[in-house]
C-alpha positions as CSV (number, residue, x, y, z in Angstrom):
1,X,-14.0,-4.0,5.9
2,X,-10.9,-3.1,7.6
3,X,-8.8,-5.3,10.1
4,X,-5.3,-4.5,11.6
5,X,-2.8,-7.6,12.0
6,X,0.0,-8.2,12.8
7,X,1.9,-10.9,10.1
8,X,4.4,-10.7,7.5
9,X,3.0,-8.6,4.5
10,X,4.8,-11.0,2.4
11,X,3.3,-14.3,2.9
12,X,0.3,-12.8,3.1
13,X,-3.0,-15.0,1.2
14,X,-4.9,-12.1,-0.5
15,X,-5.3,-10.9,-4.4
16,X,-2.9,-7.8,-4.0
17,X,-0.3,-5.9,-1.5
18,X,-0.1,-2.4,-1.8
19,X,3.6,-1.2,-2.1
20,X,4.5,1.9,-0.8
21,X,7.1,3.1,-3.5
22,X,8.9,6.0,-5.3
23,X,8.1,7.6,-8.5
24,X,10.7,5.0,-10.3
25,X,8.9,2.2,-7.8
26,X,12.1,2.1,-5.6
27,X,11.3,0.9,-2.1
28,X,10.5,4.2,-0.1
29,X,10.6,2.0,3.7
30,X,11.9,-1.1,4.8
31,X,9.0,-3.1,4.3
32,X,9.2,-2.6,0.4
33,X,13.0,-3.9,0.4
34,X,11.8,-6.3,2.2
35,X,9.3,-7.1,-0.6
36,X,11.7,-6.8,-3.0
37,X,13.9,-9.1,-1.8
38,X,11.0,-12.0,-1.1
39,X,9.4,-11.7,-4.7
40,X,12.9,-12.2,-6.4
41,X,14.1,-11.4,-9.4
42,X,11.1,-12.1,-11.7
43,X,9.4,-9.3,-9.8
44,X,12.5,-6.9,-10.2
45,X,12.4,-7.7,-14.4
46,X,8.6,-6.6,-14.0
47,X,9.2,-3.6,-12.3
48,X,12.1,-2.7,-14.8
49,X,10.0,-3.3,-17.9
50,X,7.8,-0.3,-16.4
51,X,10.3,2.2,-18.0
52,X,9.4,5.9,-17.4
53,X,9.1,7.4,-13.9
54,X,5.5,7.0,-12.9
55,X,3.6,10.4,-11.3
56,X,3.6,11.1,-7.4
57,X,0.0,9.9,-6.0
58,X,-0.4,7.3,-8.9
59,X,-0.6,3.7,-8.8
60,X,0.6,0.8,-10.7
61,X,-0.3,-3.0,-10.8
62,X,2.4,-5.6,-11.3
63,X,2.9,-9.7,-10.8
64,X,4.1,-10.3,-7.2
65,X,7.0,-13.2,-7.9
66,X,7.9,-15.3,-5.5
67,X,5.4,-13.1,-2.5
68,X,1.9,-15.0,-1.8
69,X,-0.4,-12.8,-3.3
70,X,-0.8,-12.8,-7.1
71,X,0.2,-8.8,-7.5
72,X,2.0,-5.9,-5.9
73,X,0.0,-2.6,-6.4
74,X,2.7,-0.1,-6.4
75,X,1.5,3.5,-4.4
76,X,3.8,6.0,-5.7
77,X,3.6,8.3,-2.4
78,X,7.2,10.2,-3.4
79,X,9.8,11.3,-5.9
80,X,13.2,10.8,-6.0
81,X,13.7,14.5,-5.1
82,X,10.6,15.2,-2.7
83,X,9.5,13.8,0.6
84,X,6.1,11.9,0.7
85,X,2.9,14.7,2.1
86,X,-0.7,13.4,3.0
87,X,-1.8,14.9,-0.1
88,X,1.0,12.7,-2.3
89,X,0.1,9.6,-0.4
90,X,-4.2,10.2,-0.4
91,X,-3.9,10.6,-4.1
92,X,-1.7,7.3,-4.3
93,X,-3.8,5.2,-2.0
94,X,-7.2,6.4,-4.4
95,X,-5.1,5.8,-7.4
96,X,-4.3,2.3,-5.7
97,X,-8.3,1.3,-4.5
98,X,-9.0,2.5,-8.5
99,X,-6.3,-0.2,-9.8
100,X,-7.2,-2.5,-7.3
101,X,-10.6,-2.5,-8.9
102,X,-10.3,-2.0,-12.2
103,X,-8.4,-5.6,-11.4
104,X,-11.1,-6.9,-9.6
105,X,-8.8,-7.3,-7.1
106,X,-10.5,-8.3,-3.8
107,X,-8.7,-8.4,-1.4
108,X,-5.7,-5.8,-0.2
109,X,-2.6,-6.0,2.3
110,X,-0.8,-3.2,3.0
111,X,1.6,-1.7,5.3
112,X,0.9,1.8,6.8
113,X,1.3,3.4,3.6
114,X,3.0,6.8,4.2
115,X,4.3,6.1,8.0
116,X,8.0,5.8,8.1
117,X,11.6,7.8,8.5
118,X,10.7,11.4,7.0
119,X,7.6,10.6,6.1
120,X,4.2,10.6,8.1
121,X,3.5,9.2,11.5
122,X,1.7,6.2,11.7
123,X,-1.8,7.7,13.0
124,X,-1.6,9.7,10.1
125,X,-1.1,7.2,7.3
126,X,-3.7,4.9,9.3
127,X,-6.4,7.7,8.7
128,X,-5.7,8.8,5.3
129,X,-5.9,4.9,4.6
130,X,-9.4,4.7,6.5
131,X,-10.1,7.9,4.9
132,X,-9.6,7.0,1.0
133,X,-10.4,3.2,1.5
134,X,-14.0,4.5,2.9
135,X,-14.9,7.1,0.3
136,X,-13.4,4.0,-2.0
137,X,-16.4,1.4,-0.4
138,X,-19.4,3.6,-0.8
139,X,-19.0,2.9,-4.8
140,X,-19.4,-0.5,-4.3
141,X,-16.7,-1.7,-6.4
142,X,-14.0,-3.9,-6.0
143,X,-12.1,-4.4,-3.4
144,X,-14.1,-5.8,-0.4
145,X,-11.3,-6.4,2.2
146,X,-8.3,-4.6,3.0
147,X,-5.9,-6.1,5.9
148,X,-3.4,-3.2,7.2
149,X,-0.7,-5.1,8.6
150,X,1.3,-4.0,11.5
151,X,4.4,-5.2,12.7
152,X,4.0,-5.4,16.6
153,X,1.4,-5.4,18.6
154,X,1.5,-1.3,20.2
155,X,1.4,-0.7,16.4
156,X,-1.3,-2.3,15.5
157,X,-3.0,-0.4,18.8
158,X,-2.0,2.6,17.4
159,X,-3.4,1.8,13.8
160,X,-6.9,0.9,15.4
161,X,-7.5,3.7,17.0
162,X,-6.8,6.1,14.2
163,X,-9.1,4.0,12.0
164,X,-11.7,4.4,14.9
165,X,-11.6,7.8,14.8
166,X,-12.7,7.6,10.7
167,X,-14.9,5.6,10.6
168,X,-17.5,6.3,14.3
């Protein structure tokens, strides 16, 4: 089941939010420096102890600090020298649905992963995120609920339609 909101990603009750980040999990849009600031610097040692560069459209789980949710699953949907695509970001979000259950990991709160300054438009990342998160559901695994969290209202209009169009 998908629902759009609109709340604050951070404060968020559910198992895991899904990161949008680099491939050295640096904050690729405002909403993960945003994250990183709210989990505090326990999170930050966690994300430093990951030491090599991680691969674009891969996924990594991690303790979420000081945020409400118990982990951050980081989507690595860029490098440092190369823009996110839909293909970067589709691999990342089924790398991130795999983590998520592997982890038996619920329940999932993410931002538009992919939508942002040089990146994809929001319609966009809202399909590809129906898109994986359906072909994701038919296995029957793990998790059952994902909230995509938008942060006004037109957005969040946006976002449902775009999911409408995947899923009828």
């Amino acid at each position: 089941m998908i629902d759009v909101v609109v709340d604050d990603l951070a404060f968020m009750a559910v198992d895991a939010v899904l990161r949008p980040a680099s491939d050295t999990l640096d904050p690729v849009a405002s909403v993960s420096s945003r994250l990183d600031t709210l989990a505090g610097p326990a999170f930050a040692e966690e994300k430093r102890q990951l030491q090599s560069a991680m691969e674009v459209g891969s996924a990594v789980v991690t303790g979420a600090g000081a945020l409400a949710a118990q982990f951050v699953i980081h989507a690595v949907i860029r490098g440092e020298r190369s823009n996110a695509t839909p293909d970067s970001v589709r691999r990342a979000l089924v790398s991130a649905w795999q983590r998520a259950a592997a982890w038996g990991l619920e329940r999932v709160a993410a931002p538009p992963i992919g939508a942002g300054a040089g990146q994809l438009g929001l319609a966009e990342a809202a399909e590809l995120m129906a898109q994986t998160w359906a072909a994701h559901r038919r296995s029957g695994r793990a998790p059952t609920s994902l909230q995509i969290v938008a942060d006004r209202e037109e957005e969040r209009t946006i976002i449902e339609a775009a999911i409408q169009r995947v899923t009828h």
